[in-house]
Predicted model as a PDB file, atoms N, CA, C, CB and O in Angstrom, pLDDT in the B-factor column:
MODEL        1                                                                  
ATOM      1  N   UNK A   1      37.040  48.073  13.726  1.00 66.00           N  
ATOM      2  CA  UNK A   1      36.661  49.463  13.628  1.00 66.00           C  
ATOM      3  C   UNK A   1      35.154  49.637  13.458  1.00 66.00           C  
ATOM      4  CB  UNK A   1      37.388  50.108  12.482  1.00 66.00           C  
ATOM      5  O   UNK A   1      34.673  50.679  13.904  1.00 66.00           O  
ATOM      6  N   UNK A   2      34.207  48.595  12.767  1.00 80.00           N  
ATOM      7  CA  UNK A   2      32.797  48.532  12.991  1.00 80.00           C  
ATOM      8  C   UNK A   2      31.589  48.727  14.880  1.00 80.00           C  
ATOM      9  CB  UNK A   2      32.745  46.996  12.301  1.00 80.00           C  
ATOM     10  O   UNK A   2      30.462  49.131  15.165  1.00 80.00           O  
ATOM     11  N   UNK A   3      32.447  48.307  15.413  1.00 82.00           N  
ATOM     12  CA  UNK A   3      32.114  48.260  16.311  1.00 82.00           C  
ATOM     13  C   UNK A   3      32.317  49.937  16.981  1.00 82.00           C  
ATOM     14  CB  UNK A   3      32.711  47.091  16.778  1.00 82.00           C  
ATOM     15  O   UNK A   3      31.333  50.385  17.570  1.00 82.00           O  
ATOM     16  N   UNK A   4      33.329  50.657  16.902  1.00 83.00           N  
ATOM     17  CA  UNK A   4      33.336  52.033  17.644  1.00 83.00           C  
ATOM     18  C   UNK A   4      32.062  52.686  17.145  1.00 83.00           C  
ATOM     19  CB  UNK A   4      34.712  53.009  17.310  1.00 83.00           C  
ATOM     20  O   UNK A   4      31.735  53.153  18.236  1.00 83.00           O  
ATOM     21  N   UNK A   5      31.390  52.956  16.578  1.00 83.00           N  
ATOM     22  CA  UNK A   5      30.434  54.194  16.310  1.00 83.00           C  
ATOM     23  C   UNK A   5      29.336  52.971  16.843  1.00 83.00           C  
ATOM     24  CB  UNK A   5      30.291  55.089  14.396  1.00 83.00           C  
ATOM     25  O   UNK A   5      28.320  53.648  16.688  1.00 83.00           O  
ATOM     26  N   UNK A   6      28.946  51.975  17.234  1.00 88.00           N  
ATOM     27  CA  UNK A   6      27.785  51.448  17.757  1.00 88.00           C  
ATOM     28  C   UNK A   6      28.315  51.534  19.094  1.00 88.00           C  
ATOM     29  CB  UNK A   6      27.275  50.036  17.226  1.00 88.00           C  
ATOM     30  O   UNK A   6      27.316  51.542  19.814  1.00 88.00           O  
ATOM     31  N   UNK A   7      29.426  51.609  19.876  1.00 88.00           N  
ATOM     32  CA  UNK A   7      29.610  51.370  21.032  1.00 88.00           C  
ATOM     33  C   UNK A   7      29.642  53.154  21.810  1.00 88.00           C  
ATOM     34  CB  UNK A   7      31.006  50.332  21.073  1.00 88.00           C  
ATOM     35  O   UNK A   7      29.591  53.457  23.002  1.00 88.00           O  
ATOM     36  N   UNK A   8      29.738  53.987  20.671  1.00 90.00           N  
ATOM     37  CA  UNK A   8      30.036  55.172  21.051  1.00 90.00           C  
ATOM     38  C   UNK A   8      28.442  55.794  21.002  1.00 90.00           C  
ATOM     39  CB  UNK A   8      31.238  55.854  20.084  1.00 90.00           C  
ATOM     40  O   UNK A   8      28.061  56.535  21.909  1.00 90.00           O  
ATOM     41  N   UNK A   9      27.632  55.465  19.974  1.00 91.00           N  
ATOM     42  CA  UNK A   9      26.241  55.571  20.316  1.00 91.00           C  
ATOM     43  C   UNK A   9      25.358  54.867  21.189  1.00 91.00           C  
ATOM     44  CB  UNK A   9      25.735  55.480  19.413  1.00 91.00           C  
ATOM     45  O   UNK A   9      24.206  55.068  21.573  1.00 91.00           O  
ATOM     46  N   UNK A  10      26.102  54.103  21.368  1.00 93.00           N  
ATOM     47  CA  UNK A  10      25.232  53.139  22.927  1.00 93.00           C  
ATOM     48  C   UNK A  10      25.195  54.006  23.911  1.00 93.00           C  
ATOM     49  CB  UNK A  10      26.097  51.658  23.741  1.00 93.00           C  
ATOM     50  O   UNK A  10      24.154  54.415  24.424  1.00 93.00           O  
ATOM     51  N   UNK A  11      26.811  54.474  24.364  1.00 92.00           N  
ATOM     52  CA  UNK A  11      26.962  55.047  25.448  1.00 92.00           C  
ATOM     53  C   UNK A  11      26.029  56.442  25.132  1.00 92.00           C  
ATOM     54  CB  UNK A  11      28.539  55.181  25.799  1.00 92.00           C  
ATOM     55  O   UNK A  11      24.948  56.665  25.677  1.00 92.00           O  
ATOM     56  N   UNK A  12      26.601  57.214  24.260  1.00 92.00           N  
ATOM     57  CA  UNK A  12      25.651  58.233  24.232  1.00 92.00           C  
ATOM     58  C   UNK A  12      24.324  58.580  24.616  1.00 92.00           C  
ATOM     59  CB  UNK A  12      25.594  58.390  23.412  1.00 92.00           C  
ATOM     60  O   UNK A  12      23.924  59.522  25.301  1.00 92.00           O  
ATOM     61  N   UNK A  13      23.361  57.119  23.731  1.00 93.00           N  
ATOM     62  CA  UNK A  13      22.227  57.461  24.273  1.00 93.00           C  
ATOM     63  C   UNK A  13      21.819  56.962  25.603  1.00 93.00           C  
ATOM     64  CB  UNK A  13      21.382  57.175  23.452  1.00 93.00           C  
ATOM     65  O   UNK A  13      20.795  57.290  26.203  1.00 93.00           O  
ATOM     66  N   UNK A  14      23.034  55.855  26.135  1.00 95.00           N  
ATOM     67  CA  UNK A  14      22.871  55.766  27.329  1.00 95.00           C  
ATOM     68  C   UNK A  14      22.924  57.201  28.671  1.00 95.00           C  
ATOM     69  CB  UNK A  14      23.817  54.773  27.415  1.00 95.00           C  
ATOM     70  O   UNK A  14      22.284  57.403  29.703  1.00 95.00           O  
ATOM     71  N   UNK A  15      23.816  57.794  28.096  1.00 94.00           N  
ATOM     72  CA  UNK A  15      23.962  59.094  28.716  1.00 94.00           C  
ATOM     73  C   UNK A  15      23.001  59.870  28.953  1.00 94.00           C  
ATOM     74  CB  UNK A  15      24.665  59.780  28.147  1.00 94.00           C  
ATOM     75  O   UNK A  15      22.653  60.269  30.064  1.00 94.00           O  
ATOM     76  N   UNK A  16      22.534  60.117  27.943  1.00 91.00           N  
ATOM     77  CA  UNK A  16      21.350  60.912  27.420  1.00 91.00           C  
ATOM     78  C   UNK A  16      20.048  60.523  28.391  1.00 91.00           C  
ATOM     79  CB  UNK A  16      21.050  60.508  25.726  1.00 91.00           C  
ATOM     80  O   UNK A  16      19.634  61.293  29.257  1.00 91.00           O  
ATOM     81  N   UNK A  17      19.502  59.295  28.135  1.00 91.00           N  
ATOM     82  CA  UNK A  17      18.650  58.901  29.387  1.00 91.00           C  
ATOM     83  C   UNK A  17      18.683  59.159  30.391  1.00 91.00           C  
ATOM     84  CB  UNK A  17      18.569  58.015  29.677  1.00 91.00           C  
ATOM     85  O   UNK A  17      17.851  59.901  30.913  1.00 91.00           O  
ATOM     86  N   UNK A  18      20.016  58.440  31.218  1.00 93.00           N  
ATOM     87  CA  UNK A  18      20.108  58.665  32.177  1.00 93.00           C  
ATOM     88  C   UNK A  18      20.065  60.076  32.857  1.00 93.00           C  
ATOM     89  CB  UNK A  18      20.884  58.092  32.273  1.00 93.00           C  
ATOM     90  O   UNK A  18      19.704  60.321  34.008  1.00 93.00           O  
ATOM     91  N   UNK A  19      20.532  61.001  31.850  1.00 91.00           N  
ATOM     92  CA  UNK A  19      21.121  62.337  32.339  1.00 91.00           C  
ATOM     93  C   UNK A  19      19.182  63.079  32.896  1.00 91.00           C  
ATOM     94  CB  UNK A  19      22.280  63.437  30.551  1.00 91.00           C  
ATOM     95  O   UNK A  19      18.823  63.713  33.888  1.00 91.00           O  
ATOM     96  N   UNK A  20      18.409  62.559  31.656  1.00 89.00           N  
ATOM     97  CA  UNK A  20      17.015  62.898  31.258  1.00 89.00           C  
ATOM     98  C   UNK A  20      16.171  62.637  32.680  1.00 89.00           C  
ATOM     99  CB  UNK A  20      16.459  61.881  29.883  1.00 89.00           C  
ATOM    100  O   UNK A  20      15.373  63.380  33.251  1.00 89.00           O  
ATOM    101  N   UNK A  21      16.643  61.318  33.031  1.00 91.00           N  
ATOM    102  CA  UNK A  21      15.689  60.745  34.077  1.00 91.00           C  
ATOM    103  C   UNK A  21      15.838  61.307  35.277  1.00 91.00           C  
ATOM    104  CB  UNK A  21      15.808  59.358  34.286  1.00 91.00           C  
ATOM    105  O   UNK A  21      14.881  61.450  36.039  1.00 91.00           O  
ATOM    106  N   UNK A  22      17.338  61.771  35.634  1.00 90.00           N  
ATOM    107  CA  UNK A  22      17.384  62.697  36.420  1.00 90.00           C  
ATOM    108  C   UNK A  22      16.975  64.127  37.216  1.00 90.00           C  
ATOM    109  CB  UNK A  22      17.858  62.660  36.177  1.00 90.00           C  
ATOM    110  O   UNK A  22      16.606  64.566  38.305  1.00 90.00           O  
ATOM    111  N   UNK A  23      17.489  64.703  35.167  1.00 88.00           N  
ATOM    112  CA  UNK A  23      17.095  65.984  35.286  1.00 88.00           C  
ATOM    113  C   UNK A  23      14.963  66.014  35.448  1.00 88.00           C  
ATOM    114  CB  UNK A  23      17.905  66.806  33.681  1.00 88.00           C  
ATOM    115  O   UNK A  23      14.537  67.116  35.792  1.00 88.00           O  
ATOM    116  N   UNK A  24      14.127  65.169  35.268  1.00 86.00           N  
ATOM    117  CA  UNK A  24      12.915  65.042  35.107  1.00 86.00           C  
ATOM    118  C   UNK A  24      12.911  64.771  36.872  1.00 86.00           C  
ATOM    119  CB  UNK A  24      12.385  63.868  33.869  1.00 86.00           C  
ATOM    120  O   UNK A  24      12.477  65.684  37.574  1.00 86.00           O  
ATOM    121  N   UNK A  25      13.205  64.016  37.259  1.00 87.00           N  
ATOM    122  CA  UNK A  25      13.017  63.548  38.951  1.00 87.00           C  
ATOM    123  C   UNK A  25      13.652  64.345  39.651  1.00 87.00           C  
ATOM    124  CB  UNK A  25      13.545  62.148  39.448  1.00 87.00           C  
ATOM    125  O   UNK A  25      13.566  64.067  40.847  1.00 87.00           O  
ATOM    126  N   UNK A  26      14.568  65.675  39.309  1.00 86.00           N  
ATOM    127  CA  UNK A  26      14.788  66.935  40.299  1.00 86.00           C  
ATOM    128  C   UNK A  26      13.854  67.896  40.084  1.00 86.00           C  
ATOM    129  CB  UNK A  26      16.130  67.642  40.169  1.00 86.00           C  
ATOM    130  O   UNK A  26      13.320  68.643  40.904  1.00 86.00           O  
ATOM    131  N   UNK A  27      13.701  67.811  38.896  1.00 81.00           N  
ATOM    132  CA  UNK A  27      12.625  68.815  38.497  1.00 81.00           C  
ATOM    133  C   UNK A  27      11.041  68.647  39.745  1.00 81.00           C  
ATOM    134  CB  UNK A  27      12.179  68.325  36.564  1.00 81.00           C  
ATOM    135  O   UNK A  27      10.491  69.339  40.602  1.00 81.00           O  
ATOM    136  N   UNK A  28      10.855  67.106  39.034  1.00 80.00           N  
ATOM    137  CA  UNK A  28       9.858  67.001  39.521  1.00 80.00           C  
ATOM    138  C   UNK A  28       9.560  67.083  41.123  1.00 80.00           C  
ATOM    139  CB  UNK A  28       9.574  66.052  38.998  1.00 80.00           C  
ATOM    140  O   UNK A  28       8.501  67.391  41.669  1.00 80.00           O  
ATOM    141  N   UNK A  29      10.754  66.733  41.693  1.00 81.00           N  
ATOM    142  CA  UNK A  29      11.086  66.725  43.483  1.00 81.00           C  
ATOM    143  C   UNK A  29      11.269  68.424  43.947  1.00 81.00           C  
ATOM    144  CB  UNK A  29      12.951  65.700  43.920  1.00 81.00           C  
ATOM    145  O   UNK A  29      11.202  68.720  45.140  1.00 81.00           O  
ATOM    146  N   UNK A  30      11.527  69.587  42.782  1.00 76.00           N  
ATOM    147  CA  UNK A  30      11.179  70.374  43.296  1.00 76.00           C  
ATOM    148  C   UNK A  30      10.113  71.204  43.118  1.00 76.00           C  
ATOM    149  CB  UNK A  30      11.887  70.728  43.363  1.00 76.00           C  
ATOM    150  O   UNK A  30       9.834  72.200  43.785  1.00 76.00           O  
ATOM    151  N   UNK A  31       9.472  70.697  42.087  1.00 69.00           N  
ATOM    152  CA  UNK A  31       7.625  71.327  42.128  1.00 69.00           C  
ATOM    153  C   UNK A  31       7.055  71.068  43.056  1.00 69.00           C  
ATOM    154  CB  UNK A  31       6.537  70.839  41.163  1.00 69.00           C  
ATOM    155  O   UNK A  31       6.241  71.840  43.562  1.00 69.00           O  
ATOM    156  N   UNK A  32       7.377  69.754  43.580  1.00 71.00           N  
ATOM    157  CA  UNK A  32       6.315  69.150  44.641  1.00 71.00           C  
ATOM    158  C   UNK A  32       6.778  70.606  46.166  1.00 71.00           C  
ATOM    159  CB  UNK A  32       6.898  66.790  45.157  1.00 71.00           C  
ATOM    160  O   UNK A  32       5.984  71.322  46.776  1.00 71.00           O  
ATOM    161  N   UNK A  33       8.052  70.542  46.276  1.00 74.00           N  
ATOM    162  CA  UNK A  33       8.615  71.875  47.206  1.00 74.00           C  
ATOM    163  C   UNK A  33       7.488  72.984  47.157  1.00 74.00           C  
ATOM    164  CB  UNK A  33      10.182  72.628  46.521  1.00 74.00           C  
ATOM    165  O   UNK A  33       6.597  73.312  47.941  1.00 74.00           O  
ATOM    166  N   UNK A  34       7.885  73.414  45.941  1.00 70.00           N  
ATOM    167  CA  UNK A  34       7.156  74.919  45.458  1.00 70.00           C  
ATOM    168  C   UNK A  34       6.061  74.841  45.118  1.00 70.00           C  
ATOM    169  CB  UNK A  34       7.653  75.652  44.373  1.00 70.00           C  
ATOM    170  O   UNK A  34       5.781  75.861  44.488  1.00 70.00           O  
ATOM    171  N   UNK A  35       4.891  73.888  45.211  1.00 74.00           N  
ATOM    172  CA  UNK A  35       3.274  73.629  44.664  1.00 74.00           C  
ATOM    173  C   UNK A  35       3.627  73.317  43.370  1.00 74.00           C  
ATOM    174  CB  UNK A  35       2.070  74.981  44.706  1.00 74.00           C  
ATOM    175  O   UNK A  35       4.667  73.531  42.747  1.00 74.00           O  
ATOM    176  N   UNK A  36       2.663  72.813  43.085  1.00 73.00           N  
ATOM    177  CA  UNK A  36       1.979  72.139  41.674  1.00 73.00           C  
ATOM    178  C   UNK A  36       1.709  73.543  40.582  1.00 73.00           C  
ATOM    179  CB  UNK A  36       0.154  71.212  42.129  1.00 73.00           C  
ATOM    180  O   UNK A  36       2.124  73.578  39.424  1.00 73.00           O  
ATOM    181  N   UNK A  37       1.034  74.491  41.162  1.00 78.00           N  
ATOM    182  CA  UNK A  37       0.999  75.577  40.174  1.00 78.00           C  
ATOM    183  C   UNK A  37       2.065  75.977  39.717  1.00 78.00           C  
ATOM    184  CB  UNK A  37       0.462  76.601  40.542  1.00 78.00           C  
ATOM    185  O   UNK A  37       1.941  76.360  38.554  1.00 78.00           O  
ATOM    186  N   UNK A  38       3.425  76.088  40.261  1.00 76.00           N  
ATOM    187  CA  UNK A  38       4.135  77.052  40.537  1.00 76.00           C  
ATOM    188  C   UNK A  38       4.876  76.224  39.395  1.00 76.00           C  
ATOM    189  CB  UNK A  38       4.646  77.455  42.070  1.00 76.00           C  
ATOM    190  O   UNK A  38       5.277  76.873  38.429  1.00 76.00           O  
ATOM    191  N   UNK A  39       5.109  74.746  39.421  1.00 73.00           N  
ATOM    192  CA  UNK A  39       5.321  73.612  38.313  1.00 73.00           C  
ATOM    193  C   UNK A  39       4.743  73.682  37.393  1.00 73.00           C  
ATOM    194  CB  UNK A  39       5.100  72.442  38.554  1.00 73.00           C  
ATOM    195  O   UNK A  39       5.430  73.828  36.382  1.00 73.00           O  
ATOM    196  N   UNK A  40       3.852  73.647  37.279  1.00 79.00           N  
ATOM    197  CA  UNK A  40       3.343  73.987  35.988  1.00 79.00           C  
ATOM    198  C   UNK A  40       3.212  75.341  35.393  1.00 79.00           C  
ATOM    199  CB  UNK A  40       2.225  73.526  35.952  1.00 79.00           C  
ATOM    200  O   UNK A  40       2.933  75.302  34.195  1.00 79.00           O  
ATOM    201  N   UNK A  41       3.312  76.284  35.798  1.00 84.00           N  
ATOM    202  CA  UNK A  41       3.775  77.355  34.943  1.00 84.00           C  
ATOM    203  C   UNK A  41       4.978  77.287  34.644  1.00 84.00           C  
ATOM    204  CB  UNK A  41       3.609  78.519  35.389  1.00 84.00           C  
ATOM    205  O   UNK A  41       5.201  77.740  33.522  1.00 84.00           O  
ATOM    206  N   UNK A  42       5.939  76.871  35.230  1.00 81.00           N  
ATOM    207  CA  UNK A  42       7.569  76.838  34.841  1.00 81.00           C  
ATOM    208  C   UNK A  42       7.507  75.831  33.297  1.00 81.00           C  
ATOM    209  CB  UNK A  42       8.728  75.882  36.413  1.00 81.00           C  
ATOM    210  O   UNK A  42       7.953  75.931  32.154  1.00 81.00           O  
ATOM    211  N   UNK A  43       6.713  74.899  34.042  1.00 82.00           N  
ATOM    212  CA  UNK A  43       6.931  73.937  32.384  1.00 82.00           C  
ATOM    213  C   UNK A  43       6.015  74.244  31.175  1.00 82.00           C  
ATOM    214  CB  UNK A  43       6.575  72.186  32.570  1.00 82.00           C  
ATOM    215  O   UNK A  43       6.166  73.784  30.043  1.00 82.00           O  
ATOM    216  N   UNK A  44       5.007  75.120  31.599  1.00 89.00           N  
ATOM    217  CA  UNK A  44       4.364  75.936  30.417  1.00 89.00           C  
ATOM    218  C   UNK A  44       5.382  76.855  29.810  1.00 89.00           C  
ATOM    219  CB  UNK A  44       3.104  76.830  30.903  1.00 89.00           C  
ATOM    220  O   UNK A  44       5.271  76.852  28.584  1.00 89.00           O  
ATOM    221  N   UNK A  45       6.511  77.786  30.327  1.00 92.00           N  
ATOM    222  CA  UNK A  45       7.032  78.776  30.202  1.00 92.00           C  
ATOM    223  C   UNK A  45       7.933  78.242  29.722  1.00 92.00           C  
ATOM    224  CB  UNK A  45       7.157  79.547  31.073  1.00 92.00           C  
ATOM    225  O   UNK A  45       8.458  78.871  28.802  1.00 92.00           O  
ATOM    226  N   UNK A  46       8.468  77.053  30.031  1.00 88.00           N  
ATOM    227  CA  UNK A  46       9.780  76.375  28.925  1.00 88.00           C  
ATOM    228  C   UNK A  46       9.237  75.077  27.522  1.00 88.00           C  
ATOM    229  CB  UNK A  46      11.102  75.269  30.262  1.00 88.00           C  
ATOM    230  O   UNK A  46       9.986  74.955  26.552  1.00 88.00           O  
ATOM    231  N   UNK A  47       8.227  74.421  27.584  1.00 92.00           N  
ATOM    232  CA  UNK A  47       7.166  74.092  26.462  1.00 92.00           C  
ATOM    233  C   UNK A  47       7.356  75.481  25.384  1.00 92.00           C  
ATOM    234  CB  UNK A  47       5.345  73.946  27.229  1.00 92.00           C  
ATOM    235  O   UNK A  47       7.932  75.372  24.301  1.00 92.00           O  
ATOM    236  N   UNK A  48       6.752  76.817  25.903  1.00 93.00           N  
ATOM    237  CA  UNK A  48       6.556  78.168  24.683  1.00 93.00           C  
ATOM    238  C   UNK A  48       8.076  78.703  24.478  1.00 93.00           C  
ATOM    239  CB  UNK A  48       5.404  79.752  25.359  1.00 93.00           C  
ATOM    240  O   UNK A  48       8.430  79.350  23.492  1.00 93.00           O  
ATOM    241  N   UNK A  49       8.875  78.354  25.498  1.00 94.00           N  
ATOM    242  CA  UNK A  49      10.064  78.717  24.516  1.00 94.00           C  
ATOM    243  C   UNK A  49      10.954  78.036  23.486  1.00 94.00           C  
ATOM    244  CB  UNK A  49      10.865  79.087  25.175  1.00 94.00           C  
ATOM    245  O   UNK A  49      11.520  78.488  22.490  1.00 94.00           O  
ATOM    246  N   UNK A  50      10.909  76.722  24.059  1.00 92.00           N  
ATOM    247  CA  UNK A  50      11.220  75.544  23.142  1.00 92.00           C  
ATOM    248  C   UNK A  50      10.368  75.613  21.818  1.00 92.00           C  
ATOM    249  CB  UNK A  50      10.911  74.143  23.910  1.00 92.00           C  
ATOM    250  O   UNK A  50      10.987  75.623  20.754  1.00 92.00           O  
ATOM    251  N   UNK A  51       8.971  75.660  21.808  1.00 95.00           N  
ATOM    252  CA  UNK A  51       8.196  76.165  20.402  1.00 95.00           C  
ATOM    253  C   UNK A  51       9.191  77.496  19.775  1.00 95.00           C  
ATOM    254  CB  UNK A  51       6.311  76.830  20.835  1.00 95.00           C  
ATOM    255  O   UNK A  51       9.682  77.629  18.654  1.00 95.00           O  
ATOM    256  N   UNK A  52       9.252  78.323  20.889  1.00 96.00           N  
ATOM    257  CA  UNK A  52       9.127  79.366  19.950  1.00 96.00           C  
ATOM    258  C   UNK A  52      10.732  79.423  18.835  1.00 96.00           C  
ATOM    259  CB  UNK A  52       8.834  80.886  20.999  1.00 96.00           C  
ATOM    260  O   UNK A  52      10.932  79.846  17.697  1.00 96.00           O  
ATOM    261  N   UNK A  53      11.817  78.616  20.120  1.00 95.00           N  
ATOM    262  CA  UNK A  53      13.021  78.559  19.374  1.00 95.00           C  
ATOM    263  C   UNK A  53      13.232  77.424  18.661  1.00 95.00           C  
ATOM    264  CB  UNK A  53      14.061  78.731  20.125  1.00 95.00           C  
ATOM    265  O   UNK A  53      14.355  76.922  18.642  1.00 95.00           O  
ATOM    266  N   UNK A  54      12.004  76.778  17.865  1.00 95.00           N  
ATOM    267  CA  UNK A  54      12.129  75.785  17.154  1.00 95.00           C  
ATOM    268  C   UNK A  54      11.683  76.240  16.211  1.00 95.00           C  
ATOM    269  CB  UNK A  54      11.708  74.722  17.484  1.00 95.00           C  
ATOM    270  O   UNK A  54      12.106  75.907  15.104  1.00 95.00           O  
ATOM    271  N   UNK A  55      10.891  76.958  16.337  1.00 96.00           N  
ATOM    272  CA  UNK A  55      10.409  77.899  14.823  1.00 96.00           C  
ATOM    273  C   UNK A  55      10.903  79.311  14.679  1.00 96.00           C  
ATOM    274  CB  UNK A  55       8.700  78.148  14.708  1.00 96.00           C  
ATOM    275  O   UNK A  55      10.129  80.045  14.065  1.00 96.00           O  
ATOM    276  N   UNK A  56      11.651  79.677  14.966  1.00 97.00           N  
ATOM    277  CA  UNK A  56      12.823  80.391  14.660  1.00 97.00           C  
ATOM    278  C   UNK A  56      14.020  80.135  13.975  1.00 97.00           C  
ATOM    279  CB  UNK A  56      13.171  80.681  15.529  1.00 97.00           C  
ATOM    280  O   UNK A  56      14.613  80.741  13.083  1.00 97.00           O  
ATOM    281  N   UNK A  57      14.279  78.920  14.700  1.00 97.00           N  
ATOM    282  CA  UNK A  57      15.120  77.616  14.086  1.00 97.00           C  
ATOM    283  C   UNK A  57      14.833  77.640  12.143  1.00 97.00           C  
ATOM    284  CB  UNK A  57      14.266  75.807  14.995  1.00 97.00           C  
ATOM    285  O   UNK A  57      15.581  77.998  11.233  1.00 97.00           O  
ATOM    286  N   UNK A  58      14.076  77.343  12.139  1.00 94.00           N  
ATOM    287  CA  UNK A  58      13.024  76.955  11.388  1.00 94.00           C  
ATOM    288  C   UNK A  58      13.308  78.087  10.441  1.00 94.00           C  
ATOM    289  CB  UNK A  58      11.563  76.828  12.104  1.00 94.00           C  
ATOM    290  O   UNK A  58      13.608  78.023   9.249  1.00 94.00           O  
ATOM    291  N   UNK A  59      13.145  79.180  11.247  1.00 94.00           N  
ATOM    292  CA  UNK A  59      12.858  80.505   9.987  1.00 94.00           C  
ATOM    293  C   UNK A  59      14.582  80.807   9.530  1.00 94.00           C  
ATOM    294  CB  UNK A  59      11.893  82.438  10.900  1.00 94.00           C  
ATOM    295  O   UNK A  59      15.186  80.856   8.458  1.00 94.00           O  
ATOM    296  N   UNK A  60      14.838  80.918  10.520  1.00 96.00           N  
ATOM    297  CA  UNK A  60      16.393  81.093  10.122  1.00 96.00           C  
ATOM    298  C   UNK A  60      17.060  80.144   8.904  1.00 96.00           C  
ATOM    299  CB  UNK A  60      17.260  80.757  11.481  1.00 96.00           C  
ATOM    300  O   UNK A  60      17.595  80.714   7.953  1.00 96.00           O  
ATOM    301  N   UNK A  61      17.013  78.782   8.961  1.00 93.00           N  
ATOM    302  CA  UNK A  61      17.327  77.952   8.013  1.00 93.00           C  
ATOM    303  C   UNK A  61      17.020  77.960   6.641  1.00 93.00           C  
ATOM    304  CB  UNK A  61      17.004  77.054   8.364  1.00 93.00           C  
ATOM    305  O   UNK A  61      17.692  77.581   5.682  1.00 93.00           O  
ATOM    306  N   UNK A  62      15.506  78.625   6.726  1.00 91.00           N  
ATOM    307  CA  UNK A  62      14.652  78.718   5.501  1.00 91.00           C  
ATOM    308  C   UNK A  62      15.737  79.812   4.386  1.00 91.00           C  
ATOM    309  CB  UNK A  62      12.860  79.508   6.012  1.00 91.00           C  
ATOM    310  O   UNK A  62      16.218  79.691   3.259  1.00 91.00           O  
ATOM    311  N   UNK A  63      15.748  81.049   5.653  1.00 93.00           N  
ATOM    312  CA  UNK A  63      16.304  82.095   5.026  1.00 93.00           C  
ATOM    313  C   UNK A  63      17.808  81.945   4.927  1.00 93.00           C  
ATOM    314  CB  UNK A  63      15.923  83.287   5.689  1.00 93.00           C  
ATOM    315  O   UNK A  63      18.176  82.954   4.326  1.00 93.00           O  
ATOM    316  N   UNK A  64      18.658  81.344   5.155  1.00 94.00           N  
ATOM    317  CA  UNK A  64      20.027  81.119   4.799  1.00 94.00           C  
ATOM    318  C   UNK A  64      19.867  80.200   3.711  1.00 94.00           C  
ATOM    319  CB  UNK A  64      20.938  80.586   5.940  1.00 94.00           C  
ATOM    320  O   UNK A  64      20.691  80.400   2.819  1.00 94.00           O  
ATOM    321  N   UNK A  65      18.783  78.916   3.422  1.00 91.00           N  
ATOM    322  CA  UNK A  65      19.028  77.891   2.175  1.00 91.00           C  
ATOM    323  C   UNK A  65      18.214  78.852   1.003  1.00 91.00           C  
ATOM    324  CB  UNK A  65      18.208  76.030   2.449  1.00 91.00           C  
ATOM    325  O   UNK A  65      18.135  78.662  -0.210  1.00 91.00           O  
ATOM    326  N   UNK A  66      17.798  79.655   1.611  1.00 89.00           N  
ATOM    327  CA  UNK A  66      16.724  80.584  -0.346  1.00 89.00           C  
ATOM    328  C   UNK A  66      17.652  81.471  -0.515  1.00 89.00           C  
ATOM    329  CB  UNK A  66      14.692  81.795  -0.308  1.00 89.00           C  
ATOM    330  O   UNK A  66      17.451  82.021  -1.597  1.00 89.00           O  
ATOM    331  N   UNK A  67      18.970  82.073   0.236  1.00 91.00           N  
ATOM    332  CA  UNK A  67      19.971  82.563   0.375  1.00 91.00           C  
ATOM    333  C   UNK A  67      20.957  82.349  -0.588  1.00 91.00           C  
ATOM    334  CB  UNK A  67      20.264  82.316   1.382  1.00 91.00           C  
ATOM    335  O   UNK A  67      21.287  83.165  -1.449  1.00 91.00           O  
ATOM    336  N   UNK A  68      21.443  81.175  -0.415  1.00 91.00           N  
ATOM    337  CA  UNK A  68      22.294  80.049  -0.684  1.00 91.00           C  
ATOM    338  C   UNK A  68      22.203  79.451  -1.726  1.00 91.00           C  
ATOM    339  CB  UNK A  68      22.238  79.202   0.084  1.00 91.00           C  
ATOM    340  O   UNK A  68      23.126  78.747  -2.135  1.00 91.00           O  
ATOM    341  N   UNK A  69      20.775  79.644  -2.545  1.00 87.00           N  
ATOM    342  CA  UNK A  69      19.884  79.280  -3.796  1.00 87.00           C  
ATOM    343  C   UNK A  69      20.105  77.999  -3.665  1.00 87.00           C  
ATOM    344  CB  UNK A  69      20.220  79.858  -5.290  1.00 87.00           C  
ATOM    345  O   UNK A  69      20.616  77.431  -4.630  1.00 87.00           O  
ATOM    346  N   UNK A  70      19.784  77.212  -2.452  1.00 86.00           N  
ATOM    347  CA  UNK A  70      19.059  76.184  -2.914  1.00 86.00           C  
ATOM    348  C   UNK A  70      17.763  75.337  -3.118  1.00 86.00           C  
ATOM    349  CB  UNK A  70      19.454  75.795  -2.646  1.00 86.00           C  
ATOM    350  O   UNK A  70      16.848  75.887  -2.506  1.00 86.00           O  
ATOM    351  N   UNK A  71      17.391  74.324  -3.685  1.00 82.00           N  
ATOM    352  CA  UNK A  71      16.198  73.716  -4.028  1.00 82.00           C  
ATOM    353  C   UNK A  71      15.445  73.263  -3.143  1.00 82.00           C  
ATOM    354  CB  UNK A  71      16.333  72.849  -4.749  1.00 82.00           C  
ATOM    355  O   UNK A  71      15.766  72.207  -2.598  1.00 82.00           O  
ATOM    356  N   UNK A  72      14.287  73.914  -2.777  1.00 77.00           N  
ATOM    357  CA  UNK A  72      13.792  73.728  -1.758  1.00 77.00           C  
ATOM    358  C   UNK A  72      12.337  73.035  -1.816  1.00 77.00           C  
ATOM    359  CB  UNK A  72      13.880  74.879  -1.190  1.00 77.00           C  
ATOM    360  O   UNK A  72      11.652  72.655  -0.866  1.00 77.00           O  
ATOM    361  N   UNK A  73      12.099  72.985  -2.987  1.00 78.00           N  
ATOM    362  CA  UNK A  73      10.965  72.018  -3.888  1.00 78.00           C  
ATOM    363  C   UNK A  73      10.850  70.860  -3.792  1.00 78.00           C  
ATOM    364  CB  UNK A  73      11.045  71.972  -5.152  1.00 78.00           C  
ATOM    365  O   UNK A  73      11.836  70.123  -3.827  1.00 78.00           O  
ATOM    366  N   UNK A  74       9.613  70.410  -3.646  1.00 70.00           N  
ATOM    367  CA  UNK A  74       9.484  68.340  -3.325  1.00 70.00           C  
ATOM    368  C   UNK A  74       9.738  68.181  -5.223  1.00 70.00           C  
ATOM    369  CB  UNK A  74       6.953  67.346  -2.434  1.00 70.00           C  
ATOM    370  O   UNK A  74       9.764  67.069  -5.751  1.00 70.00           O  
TER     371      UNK A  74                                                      
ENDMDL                                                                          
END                                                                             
C-alpha cells in the first residue's frame, strides 16, 4: 500500500507535464499564425489575470480565516 500514492503522483505529475508541453507548443504554433504581437498581448492579458486572481485568492482567504477567528500571527 506504500507504493500507491508515489505511483499515483508519478503519473500525475507525469500528466501534468506532458499536458503543459503541449498546451505551450499549440499555443506557441499559433502565435507564430497570428504574429508575434498578437502573442504577446494574449499572454500579457492572461499573466494580469492570473495576478489578479491570485490576489483575490489571497484576499478572500484572509477574510474568511479573520472570520473564522483564526491566528494569523507569526
Amino acid at each position: 500500500m506504500d507504493w500507491v500514492p508515489i505511483a499515483f503522483e508519478t503519473f500525475k505529475v507525469t500528466a501534468l507535464l506532458v499536458a503543459m508541453f503541449f498546451a505551450i507548443k499549440w499555443r506557441y504554433d499559433e502565435g507564430e499564425k497570428q504574429g508575434r504581437q498578437a502573442a504577446l498581448r494574449a499572454s500579457a492579458k492572461v499573466a494580469v489575470a492570473f495576478v489578479v486572481a491570485l490576489v483575490a485568492v489571497g484576499f478572500v482567504a484572509y477574510y474568511i480565516s479573520t472570520k473564522l477567528g483564526l491566528n494569523l500571527s507569526y
